[in-house]
C-alpha positions in Angstrom: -3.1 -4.8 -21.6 -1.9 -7.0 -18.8 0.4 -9.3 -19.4 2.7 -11.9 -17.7 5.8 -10.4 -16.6 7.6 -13.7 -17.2 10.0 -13.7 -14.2 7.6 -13.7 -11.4 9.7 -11.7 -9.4 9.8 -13.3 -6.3 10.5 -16.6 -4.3 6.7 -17.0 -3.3 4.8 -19.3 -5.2 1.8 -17.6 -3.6 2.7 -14.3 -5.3 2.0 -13.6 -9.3 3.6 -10.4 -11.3 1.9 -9.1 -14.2 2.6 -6.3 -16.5 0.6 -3.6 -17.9 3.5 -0.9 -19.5 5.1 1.3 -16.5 2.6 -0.6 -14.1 3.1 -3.7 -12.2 0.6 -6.0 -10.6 2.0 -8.0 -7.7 -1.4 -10.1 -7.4 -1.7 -12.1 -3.9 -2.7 -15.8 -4.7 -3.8 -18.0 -1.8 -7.6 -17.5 -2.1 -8.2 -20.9 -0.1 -6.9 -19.2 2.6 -8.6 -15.9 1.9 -5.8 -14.7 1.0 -3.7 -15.3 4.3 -0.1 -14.2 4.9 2.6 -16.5 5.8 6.2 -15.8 5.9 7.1 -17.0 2.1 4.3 -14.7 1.3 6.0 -11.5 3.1 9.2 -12.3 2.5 8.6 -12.6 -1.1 6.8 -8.6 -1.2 10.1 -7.8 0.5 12.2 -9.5 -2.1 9.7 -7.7 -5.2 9.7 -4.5 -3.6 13.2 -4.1 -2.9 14.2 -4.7 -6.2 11.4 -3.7 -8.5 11.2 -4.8 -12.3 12.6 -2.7 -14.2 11.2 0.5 -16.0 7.9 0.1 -13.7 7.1 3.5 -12.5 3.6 2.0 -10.4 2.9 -1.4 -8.6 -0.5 -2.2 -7.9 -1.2 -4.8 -5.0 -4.4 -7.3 -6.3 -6.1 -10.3 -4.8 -7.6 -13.7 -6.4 -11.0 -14.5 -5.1 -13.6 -12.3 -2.9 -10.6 -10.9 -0.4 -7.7 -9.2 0.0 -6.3 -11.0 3.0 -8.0 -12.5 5.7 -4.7 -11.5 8.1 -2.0 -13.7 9.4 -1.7 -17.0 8.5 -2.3 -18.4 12.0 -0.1 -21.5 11.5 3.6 -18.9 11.3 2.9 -18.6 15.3 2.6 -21.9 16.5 5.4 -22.6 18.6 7.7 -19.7 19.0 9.0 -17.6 21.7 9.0 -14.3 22.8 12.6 -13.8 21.1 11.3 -15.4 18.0 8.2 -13.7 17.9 10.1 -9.9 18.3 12.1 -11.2 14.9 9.1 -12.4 13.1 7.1 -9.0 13.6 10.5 -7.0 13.0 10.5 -9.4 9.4 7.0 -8.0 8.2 8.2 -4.0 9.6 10.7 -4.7 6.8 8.8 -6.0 4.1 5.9 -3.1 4.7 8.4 -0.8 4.6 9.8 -1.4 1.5 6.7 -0.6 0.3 5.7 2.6 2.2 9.2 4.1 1.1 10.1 2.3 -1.4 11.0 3.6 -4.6 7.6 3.0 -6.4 4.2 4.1 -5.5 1.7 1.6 -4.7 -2.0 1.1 -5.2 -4.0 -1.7 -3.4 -7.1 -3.1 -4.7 -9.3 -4.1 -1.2 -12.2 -6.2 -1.3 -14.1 -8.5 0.7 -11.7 -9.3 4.3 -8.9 -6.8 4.9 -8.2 -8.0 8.4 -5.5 -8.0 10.5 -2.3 -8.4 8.4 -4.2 -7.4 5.8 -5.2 -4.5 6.7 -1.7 -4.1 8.0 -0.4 -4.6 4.2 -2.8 -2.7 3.0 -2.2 0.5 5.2 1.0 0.4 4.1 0.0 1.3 0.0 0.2 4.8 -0.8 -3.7 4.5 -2.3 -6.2 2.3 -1.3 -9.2 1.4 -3.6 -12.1 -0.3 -1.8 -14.9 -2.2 -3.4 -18.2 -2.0 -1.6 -17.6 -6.0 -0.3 -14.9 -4.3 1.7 -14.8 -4.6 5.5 -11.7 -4.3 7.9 -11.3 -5.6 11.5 -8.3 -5.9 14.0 -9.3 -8.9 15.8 -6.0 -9.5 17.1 -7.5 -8.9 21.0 -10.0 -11.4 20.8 -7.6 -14.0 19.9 -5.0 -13.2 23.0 -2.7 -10.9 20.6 -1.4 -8.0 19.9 -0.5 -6.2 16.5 2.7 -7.0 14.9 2.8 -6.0 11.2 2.9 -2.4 11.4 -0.9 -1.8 12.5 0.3 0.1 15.8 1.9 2.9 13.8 0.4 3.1 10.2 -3.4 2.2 11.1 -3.2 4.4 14.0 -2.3 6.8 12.0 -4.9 6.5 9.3 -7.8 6.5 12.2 -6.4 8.0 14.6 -5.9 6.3 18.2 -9.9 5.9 19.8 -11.2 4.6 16.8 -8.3 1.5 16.6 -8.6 0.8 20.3 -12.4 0.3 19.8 -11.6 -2.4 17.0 -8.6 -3.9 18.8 -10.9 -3.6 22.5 -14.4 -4.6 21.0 -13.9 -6.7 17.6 -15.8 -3.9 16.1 -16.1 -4.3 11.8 -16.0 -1.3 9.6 -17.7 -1.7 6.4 -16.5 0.0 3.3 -18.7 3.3 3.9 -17.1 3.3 7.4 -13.4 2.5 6.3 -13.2 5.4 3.5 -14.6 8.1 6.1 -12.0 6.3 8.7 -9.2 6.7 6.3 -8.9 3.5 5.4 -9.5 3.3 1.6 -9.3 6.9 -0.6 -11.4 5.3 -3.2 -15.0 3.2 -2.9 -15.8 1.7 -6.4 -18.5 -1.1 -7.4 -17.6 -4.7 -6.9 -15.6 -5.9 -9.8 -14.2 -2.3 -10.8 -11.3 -2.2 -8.0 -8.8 -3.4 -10.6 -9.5 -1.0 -13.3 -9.9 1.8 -11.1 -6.6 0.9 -9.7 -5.0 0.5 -13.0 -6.0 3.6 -13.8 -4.9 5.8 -10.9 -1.2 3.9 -11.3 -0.8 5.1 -14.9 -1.5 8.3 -13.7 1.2 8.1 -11.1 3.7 6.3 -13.6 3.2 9.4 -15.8 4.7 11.7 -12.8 8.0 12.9 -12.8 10.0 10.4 -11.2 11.6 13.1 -9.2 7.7 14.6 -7.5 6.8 10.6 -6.8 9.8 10.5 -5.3 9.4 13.5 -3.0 5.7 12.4 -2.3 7.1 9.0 -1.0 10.3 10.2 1.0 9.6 13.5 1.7 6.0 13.6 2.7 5.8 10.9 5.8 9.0 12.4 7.0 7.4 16.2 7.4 4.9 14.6 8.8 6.6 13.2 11.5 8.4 16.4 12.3 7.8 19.9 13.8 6.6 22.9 12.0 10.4 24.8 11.3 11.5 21.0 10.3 8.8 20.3 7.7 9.0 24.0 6.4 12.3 23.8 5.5 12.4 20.1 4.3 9.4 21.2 1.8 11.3 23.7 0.6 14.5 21.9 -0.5 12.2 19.5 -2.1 10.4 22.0 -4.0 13.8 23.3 -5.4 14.9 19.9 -5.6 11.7 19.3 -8.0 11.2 22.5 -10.0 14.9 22.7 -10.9 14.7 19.2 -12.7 14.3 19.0 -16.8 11.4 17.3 -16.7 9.8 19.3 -14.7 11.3 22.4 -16.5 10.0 21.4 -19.3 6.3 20.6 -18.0 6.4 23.7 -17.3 7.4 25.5 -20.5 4.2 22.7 -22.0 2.1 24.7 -19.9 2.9 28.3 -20.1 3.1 27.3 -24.1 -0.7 26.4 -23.2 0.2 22.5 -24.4 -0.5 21.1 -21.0 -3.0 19.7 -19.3 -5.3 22.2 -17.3 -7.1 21.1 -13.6 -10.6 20.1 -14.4 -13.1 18.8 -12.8 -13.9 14.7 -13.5 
């Protein structure tokens, strides 16, 4: 059962923490605004995700109202120069990267507008569940900008480099169909079942070892962003690094006892 988590974990009035045993719920709460990100919004998902509650082993990311976020608040721009502009996209690298390797795993809950700096937030959760209102955009170009929350590295990424420059060049709006065969969400659920799906896959997650979510988080991005005889060898260290643990040693003996869990088909 959810409950409040009683210190709401953060400076931002526009962010609520809830707590459902090893899972958090950092839940997003500006749904005038669709959910739109302004600084004491980012700065507080830096301040939660650097320094977790503790004994939570999962954090989902939720929304009030039909969206996720709607993107930057436009207001945070008005006024600054280029200097000031370099610090305020370097600020949201930081908070986005707490939780992209951070020291929990993250599930975010999309519906309705993930846009912009939403999606950019979104992209940076380790697993994304969409709800069929879903639909993304990166209409940064039609407004005279460019991407400054991540986008240019993690959304890339996801779809790879023609399909971004077609939604940064054109405006062009991926529905929830498009965005899970883009990348963008590994889930697609019924409106209304995001939060329980998410719940879900984060007590799965929570009931890792710490010591594989850990790898998954720290070790996987980084082989991804090296060369073969690099990843190879980092894989392996991690491996040992993993198996050699008691908990895992110990899963182990569960299963050869024929006590744990087998792979099945859902």
């Amino acid at each position: 059962m959810i409950s409040p988590a009683g210190n709401n974990g953060s400076r931002a009035p526009s962010l609520q923490v809830e707590r459902d045993g090893d899972v958090a719920v950092l839940r997003l709460r500006r749904a005038a605004k669709r959910n739109a990100l302004d600084d004491a919004t980012v700065l507080g998902i830096e301040e939660f995700f650097a320094a977790p509650p503790e004994g939570v082993r999962a954090v989902v990311i939720d929304a009030d109202g039909d969206h996720f976020s709607a993107g930057l608040d436009m207001g945070e721009l008005a006024g600054r120069d280029a200097f000031a502009g370099v610090e305020h996209s370097r600020m949201w690298h930081r908070a986005f990267e707490r939780i992209a390797r951070g020291t929990v795993p993250v599930v975010a809950v999309l519906k309705g507008a993930v846009v912009g700096g939403g999606l950019e937030l979104a992209s940076a959760a380790h697993v994304r569940v969409a709800e069929r209102s879903t639909f993304y955009a990166l209409p940064e170009g039609q407004r005279g900008l460019f991407v400054g929350g991540g986008a240019a590295v993690r959304v890339q990424r996801l779809v790879g480099t023609a399909l971004m420059t077609d939604m940064m060049l054109t405006g062009r709006v991926l529905d929830a169909e498009e965005g899970r065969a883009a990348g963008l969400s590994t889930y697609l659920v019924d409106p209304g079942a995001g939060l329980a799906t998410a719940l879900d896959l984060a007590e799965r997650i929570a009931a890792n070892s710490p010591v594989t979510n850990f790898a998954v988080l720290q070790a996987l991005p980084r082989i991804a962003e090296t060369g073969p005889d690099e990843g190879f060898f980092m894989e392996a260290l991690m491996a040992a690094v993993a198996s050699s643990s008691t908990e895992a040693q110990e899963r182990m003996q569960a299963f050869l006892a024929g006590r744990g869990a087998k792979v099945q088909r859902s």
